[in-house]
PDB file of N, CA, C and O in Angstrom:
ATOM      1  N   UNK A   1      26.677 -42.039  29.113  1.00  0.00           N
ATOM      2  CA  UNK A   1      25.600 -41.578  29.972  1.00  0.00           C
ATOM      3  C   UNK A   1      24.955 -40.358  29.320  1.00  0.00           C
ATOM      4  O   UNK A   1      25.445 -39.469  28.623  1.00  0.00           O
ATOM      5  N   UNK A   2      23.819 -40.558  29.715  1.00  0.00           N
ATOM      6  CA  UNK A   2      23.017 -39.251  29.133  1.00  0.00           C
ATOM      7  C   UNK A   2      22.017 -38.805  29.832  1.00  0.00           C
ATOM      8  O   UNK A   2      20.985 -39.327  30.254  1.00  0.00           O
ATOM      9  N   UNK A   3      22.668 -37.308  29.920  1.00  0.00           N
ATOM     10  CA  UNK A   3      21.511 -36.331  30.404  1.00  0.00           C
ATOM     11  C   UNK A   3      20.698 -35.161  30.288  1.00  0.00           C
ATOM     12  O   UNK A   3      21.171 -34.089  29.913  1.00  0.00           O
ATOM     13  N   UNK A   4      19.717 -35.289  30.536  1.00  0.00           N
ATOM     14  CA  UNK A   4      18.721 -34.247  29.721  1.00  0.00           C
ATOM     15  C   UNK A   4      17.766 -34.038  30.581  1.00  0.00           C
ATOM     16  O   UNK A   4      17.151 -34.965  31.108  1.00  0.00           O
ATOM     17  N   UNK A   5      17.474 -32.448  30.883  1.00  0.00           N
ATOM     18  CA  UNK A   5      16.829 -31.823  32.208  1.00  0.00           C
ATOM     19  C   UNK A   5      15.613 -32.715  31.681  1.00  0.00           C
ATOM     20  O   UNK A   5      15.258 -33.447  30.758  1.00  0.00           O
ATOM     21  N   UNK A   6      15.114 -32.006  33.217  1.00  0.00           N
ATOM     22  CA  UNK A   6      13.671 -32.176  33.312  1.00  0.00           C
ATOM     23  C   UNK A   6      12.716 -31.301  32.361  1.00  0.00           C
ATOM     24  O   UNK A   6      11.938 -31.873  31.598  1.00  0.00           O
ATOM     25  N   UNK A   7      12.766 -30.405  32.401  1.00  0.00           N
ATOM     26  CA  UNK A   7      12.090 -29.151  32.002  1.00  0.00           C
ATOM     27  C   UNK A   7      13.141 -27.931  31.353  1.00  0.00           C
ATOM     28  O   UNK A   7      14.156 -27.425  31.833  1.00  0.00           O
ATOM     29  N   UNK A   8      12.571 -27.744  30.309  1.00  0.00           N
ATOM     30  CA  UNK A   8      13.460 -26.645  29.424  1.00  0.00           C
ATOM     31  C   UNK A   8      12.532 -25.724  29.614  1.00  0.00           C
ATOM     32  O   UNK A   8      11.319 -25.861  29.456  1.00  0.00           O
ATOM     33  N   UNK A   9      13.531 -24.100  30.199  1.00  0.00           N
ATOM     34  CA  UNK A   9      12.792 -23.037  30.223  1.00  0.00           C
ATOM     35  C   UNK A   9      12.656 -22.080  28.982  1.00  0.00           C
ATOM     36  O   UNK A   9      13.510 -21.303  28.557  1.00  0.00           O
ATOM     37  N   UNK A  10      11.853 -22.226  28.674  1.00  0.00           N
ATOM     38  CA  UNK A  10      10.989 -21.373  27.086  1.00  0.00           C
ATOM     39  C   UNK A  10      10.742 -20.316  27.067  1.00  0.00           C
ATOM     40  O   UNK A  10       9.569 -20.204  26.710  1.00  0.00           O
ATOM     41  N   UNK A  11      11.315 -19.114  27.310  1.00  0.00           N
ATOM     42  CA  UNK A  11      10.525 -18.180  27.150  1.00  0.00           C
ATOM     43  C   UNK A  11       9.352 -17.629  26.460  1.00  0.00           C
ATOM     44  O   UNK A  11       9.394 -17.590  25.230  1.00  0.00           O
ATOM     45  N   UNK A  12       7.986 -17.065  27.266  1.00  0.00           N
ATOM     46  CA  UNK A  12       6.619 -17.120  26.260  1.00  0.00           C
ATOM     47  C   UNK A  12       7.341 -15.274  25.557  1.00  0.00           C
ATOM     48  O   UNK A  12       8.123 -14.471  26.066  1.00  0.00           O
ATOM     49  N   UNK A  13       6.469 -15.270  24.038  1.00  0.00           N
ATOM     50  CA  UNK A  13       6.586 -13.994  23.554  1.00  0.00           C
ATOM     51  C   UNK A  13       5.174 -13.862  24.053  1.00  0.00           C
ATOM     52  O   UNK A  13       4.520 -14.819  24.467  1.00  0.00           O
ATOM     53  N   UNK A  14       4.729 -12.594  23.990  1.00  0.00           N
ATOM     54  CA  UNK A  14       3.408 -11.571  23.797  1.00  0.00           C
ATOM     55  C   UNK A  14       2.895 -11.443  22.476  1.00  0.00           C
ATOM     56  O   UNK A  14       3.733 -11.007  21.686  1.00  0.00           O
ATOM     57  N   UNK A  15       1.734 -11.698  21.976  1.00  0.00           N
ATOM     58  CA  UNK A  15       1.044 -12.063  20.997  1.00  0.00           C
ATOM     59  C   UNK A  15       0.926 -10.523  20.921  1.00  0.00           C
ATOM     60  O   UNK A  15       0.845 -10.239  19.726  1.00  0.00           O
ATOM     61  N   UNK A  16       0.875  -9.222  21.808  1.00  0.00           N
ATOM     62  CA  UNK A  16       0.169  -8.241  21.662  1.00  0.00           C
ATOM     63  C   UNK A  16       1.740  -7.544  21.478  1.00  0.00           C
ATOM     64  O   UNK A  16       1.907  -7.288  20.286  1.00  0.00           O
ATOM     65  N   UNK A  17       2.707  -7.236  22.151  1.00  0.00           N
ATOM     66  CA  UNK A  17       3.910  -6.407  21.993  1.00  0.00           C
ATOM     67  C   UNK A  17       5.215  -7.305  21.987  1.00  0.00           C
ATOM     68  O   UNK A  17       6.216  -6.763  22.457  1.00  0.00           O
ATOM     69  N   UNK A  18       5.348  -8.624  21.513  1.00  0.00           N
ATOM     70  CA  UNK A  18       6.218  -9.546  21.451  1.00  0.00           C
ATOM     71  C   UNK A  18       7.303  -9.358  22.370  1.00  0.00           C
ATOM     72  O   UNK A  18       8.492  -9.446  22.061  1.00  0.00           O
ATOM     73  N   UNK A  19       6.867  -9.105  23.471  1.00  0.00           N
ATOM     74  CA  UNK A  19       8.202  -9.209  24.370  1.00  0.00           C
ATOM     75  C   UNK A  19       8.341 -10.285  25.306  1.00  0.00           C
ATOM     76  O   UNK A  19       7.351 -10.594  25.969  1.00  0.00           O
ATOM     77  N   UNK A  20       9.729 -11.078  25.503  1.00  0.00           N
ATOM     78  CA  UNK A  20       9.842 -11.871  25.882  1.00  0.00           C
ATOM     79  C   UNK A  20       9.805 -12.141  27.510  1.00  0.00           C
ATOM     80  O   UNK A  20      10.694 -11.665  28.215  1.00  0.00           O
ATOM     81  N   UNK A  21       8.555 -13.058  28.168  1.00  0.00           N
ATOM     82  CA  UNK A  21       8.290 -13.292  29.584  1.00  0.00           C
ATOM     83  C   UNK A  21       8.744 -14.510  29.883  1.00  0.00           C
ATOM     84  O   UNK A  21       9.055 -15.297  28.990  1.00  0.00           O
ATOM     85  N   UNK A  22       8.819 -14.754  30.929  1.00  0.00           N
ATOM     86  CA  UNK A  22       9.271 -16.187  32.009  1.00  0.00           C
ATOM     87  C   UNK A  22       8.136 -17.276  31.340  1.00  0.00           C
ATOM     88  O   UNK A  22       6.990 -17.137  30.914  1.00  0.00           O
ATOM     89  N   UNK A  23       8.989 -18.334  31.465  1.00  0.00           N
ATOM     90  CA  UNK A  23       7.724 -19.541  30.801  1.00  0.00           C
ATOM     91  C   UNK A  23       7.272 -19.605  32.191  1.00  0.00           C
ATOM     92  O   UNK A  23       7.920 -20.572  32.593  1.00  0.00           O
ATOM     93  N   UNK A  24       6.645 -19.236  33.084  1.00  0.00           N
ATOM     94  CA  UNK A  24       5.695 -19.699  34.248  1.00  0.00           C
ATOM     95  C   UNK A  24       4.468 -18.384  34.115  1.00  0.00           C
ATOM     96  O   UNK A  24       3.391 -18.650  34.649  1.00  0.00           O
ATOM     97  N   UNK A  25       4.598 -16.913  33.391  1.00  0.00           N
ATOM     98  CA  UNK A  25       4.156 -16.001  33.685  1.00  0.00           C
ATOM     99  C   UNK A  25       2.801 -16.184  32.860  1.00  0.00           C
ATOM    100  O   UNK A  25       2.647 -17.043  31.992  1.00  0.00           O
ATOM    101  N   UNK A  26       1.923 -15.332  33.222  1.00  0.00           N
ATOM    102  CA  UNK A  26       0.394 -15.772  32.998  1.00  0.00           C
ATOM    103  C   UNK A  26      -0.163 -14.575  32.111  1.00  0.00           C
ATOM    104  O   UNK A  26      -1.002 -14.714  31.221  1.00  0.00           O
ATOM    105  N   UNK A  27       0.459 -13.324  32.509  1.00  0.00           N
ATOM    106  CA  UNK A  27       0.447 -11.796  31.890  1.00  0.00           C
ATOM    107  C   UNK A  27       1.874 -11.800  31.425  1.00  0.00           C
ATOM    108  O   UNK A  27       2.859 -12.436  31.799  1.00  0.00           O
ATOM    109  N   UNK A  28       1.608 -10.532  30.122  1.00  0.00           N
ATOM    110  CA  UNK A  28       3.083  -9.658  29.750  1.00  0.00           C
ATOM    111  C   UNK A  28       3.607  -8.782  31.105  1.00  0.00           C
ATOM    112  O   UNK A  28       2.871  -8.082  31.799  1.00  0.00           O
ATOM    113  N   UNK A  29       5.001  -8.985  31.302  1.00  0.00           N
ATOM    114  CA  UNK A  29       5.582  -8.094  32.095  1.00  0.00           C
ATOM    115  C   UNK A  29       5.484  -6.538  31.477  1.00  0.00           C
ATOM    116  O   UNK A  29       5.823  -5.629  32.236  1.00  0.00           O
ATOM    117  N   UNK A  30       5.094  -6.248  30.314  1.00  0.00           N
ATOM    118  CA  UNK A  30       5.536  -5.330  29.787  1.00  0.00           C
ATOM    119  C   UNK A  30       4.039  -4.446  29.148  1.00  0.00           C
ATOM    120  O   UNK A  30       3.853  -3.230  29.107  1.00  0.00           O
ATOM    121  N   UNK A  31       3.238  -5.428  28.755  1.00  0.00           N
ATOM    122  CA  UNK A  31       1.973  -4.763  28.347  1.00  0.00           C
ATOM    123  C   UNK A  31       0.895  -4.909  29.096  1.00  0.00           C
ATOM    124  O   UNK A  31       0.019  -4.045  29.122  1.00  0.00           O
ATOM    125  N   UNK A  32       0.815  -6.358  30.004  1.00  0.00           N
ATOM    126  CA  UNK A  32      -0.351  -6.705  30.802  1.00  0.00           C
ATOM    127  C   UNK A  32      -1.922  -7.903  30.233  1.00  0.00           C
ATOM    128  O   UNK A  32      -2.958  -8.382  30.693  1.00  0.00           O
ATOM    129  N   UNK A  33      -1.137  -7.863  29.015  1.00  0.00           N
ATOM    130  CA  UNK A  33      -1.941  -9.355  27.764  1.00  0.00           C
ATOM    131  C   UNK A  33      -1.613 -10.291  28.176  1.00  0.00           C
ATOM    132  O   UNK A  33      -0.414 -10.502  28.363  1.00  0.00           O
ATOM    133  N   UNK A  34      -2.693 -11.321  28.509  1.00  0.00           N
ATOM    134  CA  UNK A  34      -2.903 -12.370  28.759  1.00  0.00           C
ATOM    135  C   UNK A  34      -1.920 -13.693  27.427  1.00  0.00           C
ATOM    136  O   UNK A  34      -2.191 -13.966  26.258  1.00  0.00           O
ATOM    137  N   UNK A  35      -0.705 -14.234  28.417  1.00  0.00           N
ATOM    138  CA  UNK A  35      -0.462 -15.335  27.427  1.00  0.00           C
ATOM    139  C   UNK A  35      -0.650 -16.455  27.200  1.00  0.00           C
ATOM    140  O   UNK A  35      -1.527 -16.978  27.889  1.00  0.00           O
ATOM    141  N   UNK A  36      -0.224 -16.987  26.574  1.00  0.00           N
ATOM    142  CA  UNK A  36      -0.702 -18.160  26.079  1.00  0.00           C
ATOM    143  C   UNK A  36      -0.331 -19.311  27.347  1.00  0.00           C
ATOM    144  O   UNK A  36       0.635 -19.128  28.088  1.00  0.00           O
ATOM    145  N   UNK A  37      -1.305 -20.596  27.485  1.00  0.00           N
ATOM    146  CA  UNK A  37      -1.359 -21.418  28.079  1.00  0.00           C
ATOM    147  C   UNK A  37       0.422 -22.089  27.981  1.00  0.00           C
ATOM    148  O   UNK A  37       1.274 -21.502  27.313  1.00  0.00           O
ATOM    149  N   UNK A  38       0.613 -22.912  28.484  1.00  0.00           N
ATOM    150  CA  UNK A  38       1.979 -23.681  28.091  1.00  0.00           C
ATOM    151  C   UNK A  38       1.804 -24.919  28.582  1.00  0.00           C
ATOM    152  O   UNK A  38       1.420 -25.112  29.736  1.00  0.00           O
ATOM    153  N   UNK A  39       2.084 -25.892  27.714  1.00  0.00           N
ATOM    154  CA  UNK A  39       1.981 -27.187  27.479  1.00  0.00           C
ATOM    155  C   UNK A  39       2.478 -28.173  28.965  1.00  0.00           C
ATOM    156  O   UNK A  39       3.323 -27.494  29.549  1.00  0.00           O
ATOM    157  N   UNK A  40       2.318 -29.046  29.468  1.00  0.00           N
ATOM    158  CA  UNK A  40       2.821 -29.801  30.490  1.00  0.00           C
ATOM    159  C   UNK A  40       4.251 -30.110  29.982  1.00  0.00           C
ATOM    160  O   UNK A  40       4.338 -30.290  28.767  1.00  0.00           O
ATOM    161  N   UNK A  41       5.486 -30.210  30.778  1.00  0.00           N
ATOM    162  CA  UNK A  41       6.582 -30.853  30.283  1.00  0.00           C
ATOM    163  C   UNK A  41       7.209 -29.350  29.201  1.00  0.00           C
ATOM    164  O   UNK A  41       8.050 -29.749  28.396  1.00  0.00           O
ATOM    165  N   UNK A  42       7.036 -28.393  29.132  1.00  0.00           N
ATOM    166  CA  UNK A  42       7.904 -27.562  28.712  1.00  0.00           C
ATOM    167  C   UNK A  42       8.761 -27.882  27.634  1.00  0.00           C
ATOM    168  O   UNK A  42       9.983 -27.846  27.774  1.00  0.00           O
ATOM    169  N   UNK A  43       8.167 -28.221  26.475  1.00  0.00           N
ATOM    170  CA  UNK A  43       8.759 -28.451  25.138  1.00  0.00           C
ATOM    171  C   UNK A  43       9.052 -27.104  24.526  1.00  0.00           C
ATOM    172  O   UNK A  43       8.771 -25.997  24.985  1.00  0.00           O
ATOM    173  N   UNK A  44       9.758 -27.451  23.243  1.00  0.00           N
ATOM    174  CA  UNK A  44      10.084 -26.271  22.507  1.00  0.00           C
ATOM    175  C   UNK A  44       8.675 -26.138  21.903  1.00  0.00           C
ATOM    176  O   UNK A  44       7.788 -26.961  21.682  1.00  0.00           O
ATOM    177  N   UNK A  45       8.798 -24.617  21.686  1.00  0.00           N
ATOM    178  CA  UNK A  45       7.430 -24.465  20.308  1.00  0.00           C
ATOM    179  C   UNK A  45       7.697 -25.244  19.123  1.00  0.00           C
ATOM    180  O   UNK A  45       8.834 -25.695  18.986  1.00  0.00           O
ATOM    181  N   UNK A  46       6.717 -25.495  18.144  1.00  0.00           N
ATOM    182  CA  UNK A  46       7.198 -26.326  16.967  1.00  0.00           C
ATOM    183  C   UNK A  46       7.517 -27.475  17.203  1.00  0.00           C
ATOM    184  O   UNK A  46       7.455 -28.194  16.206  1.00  0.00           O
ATOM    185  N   UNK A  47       7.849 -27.980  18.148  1.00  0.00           N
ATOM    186  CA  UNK A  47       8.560 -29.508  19.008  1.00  0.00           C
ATOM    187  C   UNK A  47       7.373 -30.372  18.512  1.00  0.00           C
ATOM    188  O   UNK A  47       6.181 -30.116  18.682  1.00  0.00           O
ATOM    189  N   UNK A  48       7.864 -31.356  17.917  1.00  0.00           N
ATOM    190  CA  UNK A  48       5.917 -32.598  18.193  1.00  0.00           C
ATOM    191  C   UNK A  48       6.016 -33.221  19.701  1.00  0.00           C
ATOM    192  O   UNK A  48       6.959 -33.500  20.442  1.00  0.00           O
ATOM    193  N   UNK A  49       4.621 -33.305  19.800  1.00  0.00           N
ATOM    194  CA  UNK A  49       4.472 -34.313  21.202  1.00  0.00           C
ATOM    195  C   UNK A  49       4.943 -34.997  21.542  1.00  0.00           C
ATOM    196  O   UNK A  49       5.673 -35.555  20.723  1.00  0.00           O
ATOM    197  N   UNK A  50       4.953 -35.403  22.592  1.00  0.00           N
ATOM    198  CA  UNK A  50       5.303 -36.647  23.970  1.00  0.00           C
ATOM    199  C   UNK A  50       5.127 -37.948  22.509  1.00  0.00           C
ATOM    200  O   UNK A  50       4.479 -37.731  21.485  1.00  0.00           O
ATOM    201  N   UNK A  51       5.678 -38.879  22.730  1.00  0.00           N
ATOM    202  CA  UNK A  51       4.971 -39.782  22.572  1.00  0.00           C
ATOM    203  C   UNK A  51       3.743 -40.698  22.594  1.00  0.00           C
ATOM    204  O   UNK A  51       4.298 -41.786  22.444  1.00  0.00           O
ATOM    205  N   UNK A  52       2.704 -40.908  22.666  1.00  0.00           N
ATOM    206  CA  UNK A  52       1.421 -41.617  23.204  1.00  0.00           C
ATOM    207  C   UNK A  52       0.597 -41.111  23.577  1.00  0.00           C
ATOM    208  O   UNK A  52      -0.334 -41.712  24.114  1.00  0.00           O
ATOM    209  N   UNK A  53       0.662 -38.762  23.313  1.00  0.00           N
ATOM    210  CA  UNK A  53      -0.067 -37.923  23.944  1.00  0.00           C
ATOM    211  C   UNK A  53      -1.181 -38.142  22.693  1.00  0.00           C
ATOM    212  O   UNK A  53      -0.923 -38.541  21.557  1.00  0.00           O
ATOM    213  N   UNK A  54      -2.385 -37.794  23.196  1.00  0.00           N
ATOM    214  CA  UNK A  54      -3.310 -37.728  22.606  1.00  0.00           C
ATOM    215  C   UNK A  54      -3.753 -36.582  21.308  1.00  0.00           C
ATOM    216  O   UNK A  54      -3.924 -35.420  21.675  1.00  0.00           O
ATOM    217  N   UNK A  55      -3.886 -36.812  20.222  1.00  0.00           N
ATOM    218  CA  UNK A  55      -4.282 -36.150  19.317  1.00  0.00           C
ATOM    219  C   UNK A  55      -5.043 -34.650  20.053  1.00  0.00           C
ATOM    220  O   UNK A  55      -5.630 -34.564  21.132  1.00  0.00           O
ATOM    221  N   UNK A  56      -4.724 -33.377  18.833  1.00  0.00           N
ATOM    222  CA  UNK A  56      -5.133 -32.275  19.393  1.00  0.00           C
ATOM    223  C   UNK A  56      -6.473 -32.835  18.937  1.00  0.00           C
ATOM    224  O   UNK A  56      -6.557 -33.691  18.056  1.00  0.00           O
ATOM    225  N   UNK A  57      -7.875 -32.132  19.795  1.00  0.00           N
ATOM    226  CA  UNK A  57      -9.262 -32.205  19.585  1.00  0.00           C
ATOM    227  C   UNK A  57      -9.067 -31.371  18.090  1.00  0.00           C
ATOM    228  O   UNK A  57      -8.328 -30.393  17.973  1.00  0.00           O
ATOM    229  N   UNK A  58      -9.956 -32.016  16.871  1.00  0.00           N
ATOM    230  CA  UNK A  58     -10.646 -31.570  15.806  1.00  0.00           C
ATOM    231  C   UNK A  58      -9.523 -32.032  14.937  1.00  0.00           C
ATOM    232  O   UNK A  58      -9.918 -32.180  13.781  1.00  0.00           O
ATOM    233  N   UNK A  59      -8.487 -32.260  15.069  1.00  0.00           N
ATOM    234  CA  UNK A  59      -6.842 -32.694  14.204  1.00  0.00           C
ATOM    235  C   UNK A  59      -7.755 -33.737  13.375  1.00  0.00           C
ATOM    236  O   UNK A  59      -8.675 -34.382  13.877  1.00  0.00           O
ATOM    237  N   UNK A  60      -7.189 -33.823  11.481  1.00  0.00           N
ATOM    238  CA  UNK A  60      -7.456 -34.664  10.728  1.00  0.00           C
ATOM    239  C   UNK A  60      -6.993 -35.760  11.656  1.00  0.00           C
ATOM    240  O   UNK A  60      -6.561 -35.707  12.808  1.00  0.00           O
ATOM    241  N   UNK A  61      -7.233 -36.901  10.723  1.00  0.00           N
ATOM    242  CA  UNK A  61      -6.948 -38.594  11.019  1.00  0.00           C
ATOM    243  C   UNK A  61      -5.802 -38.522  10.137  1.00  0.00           C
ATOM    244  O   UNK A  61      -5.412 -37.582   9.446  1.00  0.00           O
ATOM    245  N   UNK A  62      -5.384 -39.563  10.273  1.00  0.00           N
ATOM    246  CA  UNK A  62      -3.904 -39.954   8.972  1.00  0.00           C
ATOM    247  C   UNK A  62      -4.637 -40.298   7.556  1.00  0.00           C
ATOM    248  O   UNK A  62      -5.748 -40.825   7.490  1.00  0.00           O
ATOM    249  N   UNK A  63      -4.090 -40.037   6.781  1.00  0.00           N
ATOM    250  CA  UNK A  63      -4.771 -40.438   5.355  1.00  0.00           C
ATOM    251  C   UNK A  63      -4.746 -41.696   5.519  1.00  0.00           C
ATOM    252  O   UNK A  63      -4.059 -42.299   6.344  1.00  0.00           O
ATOM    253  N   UNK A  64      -5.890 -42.393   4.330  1.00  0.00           N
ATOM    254  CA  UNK A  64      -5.890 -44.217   4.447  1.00  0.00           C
ATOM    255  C   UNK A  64      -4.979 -44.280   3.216  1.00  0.00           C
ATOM    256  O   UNK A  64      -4.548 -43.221   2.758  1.00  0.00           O
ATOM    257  N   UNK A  65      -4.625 -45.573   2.592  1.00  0.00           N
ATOM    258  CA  UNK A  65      -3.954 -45.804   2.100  1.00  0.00           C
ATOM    259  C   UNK A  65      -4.851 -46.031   0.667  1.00  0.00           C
ATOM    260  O   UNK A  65      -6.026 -46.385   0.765  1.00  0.00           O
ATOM    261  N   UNK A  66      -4.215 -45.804  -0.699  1.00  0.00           N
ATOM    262  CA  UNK A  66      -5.308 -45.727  -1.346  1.00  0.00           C
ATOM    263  C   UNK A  66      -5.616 -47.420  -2.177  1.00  0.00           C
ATOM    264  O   UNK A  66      -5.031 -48.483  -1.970  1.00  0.00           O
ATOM    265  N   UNK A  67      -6.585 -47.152  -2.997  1.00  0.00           N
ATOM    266  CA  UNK A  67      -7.245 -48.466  -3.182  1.00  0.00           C
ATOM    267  C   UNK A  67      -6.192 -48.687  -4.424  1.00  0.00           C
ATOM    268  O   UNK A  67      -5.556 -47.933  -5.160  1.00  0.00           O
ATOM    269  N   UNK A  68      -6.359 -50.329  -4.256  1.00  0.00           N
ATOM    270  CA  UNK A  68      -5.588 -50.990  -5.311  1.00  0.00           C
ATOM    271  C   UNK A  68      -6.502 -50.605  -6.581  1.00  0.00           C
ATOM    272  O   UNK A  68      -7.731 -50.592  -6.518  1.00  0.00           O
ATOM    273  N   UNK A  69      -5.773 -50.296  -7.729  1.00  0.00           N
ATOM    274  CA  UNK A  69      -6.244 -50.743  -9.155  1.00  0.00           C
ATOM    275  C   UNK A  69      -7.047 -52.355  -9.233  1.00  0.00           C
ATOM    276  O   UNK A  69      -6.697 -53.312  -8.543  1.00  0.00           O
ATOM    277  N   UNK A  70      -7.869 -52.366  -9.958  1.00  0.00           N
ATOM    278  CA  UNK A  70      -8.580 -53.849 -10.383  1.00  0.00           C
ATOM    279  C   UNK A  70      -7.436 -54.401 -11.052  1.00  0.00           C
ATOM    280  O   UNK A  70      -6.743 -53.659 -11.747  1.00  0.00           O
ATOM    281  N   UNK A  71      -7.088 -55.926 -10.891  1.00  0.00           N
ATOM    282  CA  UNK A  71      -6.396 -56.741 -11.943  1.00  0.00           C
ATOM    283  C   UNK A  71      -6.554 -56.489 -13.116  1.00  0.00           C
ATOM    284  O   UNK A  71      -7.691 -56.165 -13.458  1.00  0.00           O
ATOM    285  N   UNK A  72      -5.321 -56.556 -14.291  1.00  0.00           N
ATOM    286  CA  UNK A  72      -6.038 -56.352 -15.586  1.00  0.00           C
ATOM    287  C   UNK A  72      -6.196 -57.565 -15.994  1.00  0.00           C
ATOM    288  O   UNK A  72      -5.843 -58.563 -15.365  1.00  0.00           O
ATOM    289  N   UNK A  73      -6.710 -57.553 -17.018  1.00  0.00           N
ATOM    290  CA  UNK A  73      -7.824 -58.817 -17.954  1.00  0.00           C
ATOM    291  C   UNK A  73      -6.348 -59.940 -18.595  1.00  0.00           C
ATOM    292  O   UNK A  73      -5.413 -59.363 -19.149  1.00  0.00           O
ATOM    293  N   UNK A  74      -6.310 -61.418 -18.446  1.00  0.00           N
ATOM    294  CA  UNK A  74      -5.490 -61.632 -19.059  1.00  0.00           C
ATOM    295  C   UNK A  74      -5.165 -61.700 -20.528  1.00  0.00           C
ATOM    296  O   UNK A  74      -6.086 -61.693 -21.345  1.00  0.00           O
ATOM    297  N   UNK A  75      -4.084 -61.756 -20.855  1.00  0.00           N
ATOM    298  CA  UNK A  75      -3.947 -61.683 -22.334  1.00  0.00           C
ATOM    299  C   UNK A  75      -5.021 -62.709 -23.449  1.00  0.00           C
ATOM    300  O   UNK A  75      -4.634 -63.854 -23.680  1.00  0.00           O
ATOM    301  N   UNK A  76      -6.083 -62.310 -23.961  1.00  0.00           N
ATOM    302  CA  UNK A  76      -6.705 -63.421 -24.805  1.00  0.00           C
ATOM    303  C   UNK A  76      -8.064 -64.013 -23.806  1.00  0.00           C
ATOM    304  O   UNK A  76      -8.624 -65.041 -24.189  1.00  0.00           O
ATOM    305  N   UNK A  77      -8.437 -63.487 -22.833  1.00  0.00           N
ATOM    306  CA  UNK A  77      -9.845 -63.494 -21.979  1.00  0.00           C
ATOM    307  C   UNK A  77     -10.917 -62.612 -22.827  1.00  0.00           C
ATOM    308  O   UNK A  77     -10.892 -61.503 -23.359  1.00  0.00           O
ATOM    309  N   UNK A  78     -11.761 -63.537 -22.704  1.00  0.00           N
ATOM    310  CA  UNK A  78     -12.763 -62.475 -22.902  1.00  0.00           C
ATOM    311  C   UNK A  78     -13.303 -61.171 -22.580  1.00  0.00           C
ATOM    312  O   UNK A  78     -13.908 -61.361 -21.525  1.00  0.00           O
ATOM    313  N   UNK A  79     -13.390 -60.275 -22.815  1.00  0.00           N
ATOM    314  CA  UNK A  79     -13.885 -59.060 -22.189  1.00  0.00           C
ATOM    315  C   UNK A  79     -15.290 -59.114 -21.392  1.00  0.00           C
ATOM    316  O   UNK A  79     -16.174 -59.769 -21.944  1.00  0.00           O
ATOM    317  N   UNK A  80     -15.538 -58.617 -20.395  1.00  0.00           N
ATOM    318  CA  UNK A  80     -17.129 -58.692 -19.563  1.00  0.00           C
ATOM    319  C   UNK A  80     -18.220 -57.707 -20.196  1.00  0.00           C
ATOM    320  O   UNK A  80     -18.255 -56.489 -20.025  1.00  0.00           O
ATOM    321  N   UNK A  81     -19.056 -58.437 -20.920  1.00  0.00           N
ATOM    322  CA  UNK A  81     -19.946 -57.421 -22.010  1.00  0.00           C
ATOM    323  C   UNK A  81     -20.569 -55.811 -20.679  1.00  0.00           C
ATOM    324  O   UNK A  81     -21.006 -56.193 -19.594  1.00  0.00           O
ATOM    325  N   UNK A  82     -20.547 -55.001 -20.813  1.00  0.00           N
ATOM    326  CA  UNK A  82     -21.388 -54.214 -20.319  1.00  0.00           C
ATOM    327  C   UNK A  82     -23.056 -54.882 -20.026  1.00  0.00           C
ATOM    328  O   UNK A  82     -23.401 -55.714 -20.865  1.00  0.00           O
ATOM    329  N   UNK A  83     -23.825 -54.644 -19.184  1.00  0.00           N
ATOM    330  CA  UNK A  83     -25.283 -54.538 -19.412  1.00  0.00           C
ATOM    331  C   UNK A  83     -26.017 -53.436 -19.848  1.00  0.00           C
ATOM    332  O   UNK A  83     -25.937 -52.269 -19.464  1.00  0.00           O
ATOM    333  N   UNK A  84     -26.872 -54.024 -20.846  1.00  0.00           N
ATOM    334  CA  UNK A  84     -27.710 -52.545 -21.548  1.00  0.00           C
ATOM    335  C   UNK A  84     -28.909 -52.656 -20.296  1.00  0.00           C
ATOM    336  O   UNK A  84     -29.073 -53.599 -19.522  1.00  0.00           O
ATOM    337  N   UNK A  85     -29.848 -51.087 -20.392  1.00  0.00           N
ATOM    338  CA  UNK A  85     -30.595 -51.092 -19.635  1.00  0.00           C
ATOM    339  C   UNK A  85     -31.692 -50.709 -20.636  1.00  0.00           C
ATOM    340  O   UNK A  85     -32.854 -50.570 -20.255  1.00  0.00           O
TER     341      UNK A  85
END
């Protein structure tokens, strides 16, 4: 059996005096700086997403895959003359 809370409590730091507040708090207890938003579902920082959550807005795409090389020429084929212009 396995169990695993609902919600892990995170403490937010302060971007302005790094001190550590309640993951529900909206201000520093300590300086009065506005913190940072916090994610739905209370992940770790650094954590990747939910599964099936939607790309951050402006995030690259995945690289494509790159193009095949042309076949090479078989052994004893003629070569394809260039065109002059």
């Amino acid at each position: 059996m396995c169990f695993r809370p609902t919600q892990v409590s995170v403490p937010k730091v302060c971007p302005k005096c790094n001190a550590e507040n309640p993951s529900l708090a909206t201000v520093c207890e300590e300086c009065g700086a506005e913190l940072p938003a916090t994610q739905p579902g209370g992940g770790a920082p650094g954590a990747p997403a939910a599964p099936g959550a939607p790309a951050a807005p402006g995030a690259p795409g995945a690289p494509g895959a790159p193009a095949a090389p042309g076949a090479p020429a078989a052994p004893g084929a003629p070569s394809t003359p260039n065109p002059q212009k």
